[in-house]
SEBA-99827 format. One line per 4 residues: number of its first residue (from 1); for each residue x, y, z of C-alpha. Coordinates in steps of 0.001 Angstrom, whole numbers. Example, Ala and Ser with C-alpha at 12.3 -4.5 7.8 and 13.67 -1.06 7.14 Angstrom:
1) 12300 -4500 7800 ~ 13670 -1060 7140
//
This chain:
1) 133533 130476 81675 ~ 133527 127281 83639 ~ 133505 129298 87363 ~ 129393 128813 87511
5) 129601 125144 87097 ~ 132385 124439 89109 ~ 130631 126643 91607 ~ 127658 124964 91876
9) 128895 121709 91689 ~ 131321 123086 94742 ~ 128004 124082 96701 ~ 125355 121628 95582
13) 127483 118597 95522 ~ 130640 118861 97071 ~ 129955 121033 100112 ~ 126571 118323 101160
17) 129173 115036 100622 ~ 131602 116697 102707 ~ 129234 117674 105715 ~ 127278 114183 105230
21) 130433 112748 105966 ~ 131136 114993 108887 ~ 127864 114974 110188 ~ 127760 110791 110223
25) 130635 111486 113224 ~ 128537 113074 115235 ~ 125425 113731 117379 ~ 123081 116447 115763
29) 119915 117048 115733 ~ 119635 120300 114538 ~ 118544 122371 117373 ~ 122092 122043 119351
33) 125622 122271 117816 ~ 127152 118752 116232 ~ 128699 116855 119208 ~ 131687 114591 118119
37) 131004 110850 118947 ~ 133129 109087 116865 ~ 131934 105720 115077 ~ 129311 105197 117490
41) 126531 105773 114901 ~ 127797 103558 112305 ~ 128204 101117 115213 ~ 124659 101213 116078
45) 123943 101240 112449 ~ 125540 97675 112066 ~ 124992 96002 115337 ~ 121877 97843 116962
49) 119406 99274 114694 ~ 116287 97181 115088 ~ 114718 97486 111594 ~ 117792 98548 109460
53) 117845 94578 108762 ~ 114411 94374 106703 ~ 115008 97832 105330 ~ 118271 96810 104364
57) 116639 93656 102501 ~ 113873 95091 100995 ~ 115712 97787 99322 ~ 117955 94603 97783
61) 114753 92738 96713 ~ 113818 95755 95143 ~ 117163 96362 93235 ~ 117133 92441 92251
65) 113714 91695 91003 ~ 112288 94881 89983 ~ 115172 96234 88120 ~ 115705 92949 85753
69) 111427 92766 85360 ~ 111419 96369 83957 ~ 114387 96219 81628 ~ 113000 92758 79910
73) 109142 93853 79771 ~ 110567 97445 78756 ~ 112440 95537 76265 ~ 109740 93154 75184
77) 106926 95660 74707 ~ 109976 97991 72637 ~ 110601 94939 70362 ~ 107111 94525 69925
81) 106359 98250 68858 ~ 109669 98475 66913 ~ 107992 96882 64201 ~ 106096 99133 61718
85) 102496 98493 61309 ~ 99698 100132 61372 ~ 98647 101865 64450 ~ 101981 101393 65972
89) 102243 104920 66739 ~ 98873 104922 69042 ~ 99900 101745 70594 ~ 103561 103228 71606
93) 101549 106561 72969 ~ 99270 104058 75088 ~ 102036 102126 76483 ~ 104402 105695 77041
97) 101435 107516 78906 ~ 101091 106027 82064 ~ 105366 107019 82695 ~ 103564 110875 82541
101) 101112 110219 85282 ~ 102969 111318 88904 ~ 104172 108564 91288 ~ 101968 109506 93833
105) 98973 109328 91735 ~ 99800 106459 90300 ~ 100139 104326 93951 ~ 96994 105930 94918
109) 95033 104896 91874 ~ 96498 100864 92175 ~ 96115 100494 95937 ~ 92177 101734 94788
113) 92313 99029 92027 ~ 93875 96622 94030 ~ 92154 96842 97547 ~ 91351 93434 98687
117) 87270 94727 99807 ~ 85993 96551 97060 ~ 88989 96862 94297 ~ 87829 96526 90676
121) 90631 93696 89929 ~ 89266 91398 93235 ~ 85460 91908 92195 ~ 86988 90888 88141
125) 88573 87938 90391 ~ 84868 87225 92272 ~ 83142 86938 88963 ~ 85238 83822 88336
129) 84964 82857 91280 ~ 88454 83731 92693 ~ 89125 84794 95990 ~ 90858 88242 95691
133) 94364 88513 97726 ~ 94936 91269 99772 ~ 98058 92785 97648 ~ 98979 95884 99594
137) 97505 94770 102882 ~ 99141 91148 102539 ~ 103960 91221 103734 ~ 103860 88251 100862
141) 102009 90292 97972 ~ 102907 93785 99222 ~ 105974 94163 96653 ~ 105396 92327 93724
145) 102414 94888 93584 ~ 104446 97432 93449 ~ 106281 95409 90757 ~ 103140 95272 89119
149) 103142 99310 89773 ~ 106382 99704 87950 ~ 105765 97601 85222 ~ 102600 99988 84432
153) 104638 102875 84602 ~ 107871 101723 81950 ~ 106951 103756 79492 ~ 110450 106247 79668
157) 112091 102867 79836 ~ 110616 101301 77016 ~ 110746 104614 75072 ~ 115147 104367 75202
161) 115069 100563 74209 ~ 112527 101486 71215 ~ 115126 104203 70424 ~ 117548 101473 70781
165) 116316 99012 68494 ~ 114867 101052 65550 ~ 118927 102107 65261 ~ 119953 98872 64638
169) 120890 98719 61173 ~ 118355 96313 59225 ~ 121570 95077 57672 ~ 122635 93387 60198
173) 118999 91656 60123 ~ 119503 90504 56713 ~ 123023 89029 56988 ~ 122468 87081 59641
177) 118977 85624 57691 ~ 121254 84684 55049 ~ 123802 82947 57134 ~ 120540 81146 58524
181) 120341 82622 61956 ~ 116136 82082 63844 ~ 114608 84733 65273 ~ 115926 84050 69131
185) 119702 83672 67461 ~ 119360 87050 66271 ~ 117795 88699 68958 ~ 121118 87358 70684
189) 123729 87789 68088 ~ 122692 90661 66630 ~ 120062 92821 68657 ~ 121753 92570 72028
193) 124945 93283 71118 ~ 123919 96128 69203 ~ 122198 97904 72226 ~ 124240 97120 74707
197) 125046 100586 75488 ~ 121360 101263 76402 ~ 121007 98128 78419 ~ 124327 99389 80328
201) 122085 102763 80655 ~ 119017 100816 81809 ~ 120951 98933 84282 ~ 122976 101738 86015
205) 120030 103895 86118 ~ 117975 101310 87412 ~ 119774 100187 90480 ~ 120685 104151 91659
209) 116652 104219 91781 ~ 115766 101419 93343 ~ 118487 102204 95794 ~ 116737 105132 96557
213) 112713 103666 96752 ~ 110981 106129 98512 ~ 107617 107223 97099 ~ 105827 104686 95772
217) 106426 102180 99154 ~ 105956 105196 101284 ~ 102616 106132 100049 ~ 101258 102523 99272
221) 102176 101991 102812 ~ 100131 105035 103996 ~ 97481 104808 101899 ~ 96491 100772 102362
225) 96798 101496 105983 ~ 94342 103698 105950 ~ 96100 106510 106821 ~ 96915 109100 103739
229) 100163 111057 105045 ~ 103324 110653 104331 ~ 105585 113334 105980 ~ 105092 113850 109729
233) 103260 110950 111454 ~ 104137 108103 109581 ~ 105458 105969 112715 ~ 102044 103685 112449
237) 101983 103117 108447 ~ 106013 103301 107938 ~ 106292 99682 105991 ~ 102996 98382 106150
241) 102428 95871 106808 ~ 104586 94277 108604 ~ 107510 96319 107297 ~ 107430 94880 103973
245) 107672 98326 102546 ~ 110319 99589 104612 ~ 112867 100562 102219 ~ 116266 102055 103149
249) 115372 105496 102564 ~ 112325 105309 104239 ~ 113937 104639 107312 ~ 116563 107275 107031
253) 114072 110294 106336 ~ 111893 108762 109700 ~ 115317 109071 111873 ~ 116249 112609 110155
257) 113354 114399 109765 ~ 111078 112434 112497 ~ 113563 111460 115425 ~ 115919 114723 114546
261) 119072 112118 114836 ~ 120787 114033 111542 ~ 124019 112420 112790 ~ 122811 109106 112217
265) 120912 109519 109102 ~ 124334 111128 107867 ~ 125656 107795 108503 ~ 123101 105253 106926
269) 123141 108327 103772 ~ 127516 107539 103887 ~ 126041 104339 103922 ~ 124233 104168 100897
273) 126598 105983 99045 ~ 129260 103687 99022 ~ 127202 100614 98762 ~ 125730 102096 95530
277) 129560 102889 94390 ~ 130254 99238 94831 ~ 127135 98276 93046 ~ 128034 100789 90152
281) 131322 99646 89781 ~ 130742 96054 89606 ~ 127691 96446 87255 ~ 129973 98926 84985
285) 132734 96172 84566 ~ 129973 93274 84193 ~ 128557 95613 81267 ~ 132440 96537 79395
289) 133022 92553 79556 ~ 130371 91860 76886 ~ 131978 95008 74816 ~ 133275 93280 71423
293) 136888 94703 71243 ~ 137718 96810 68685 ~ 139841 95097 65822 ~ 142697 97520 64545
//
């Protein structure tokens, strides 16, 4: 009964690990047969590769500032919704939608909103007399738009912590009222606690995708350039500007799929894959020391 799983996890998961791993040995570039070279790509990888550094880095701001931003405003807006009033329905629809609207889409329609000549936010700023940035066009302001891009589009997020919080028993609410506990004490003592589970969820989930940023700095990249592709020809808009966007995976898929060096994309992908084991792990034993122990 179990032989289709097992077989497709054999195939689908297994089977690409294993050649990943074999294929970061060697030189391929799928038009000629693997040749064996060794450690020599990881080598380069570490000591050589021009623009793994800022990739590298940018993929880490990513995974330390966007991650924590989403889970508090996700958790914020949640709290907010969680209590009942009227019209809290429509409000949690309005704040769930934009999570439905596709990534692409979505960085299309805010590098439109946000474009430093003729954006609707910097001609808002110009009636105040504000000079408008240049967000996507500016290395300093390129991320935290996307930031502000993510924080738009929380609504799956904030849909689990809403889930989270309407379970927490309103018992718990009214003990610790009695024992004379504010508002922030029992956000802390009780509603925390209570949900860690889903913060551990949040967190995990969080950092495996902004491990793996692709879209939404690929085609902000393209698209503030100027140029609107993202598969082949994206040498002149790959982390625009200035590489700022230049995520890890970015620059993987351009030496894969545009240079053909599979070898050495199998390496950076071995890479990534243990990196984001280390990162797992840690978080996961962060998360099980605030776990209250069970009391026999």
């Amino acid at each position: 009964m179990v032989a289709p799983t097992v077989a497709g996890l054999l195939v689908f998961y297994a089977y690409p690990l294993v050649a990943s791993i074999y294929y970061s040995f060697t030189s391929y570039d799928l038009f000629s047969p693997p040749r064996w070279v060794g450690l020599t790509n990881y080598e380069f990888l570490f000591t050589s590769d021009p623009r793994i550094g800022n990739a590298a880095l940018n993929t880490l701001w990513f995974v330390v500032v966007l991650v924590p931003i989403k889970i508090v405003v996700a958790l914020a807006i949640a709290g907010l919704l969680a209590r009942r009033t009227r019209g809290s329905g429509f409000w949690r629809t309005v704040f769930y939608l934009p999570s439905l609207v596709p990534p692409v889409a979505g960085v299309v329609a805010f590098v439109f909103l946000f474009n430093p000549g003729s954006g609707p936010v910097n001609v808002v700023l110009g009636f105040f007399g504000i000079e408008g940035p240049l967000w996507f066009s500016d290395p300093a302001l390129s991320k935290p738009s996307l930031v502000l891009l993510g924080i738009w589009m929380m609504g799956d997020l904030m849909v689990i912590m809403l889930a989270g919080l309407l379970d927490v028993p309103r018992e718990l609410y009214e003990a610790a009222s009695l024992d004379g506990a504010n508002g922030w004490q029992q956000v802390r003592f009780v509603t925390l606690p209570t949900i860690q589970p889903i913060l551990g969820f949040s967190v995990v989930t969080g950092v495996i995708a902004a491990l793996q940023y692709f879209t939404e700095a690929a085609v902000a990249s393209s698209v503030a350039s100027g140029q609107a592709s993202v598969g082949s020809g994206t040498a002149s808009t790959l982390g625009y500007p200035g590489d700022s966007l230049l995520t890890y995976t970015q620059w993987l898929y351009a030496r894969g799929f545009s240079n053909y060096q599979l070898g050495y994309a199998s390496a950076m992908a071995v890479v990534l894959f243990v990196t984001a084991s280390i990162l797992l792990v840690v978080a996961m034993r962060r998360i099980s020391a605030f776990q209250p122990e069970e009391v026999s």
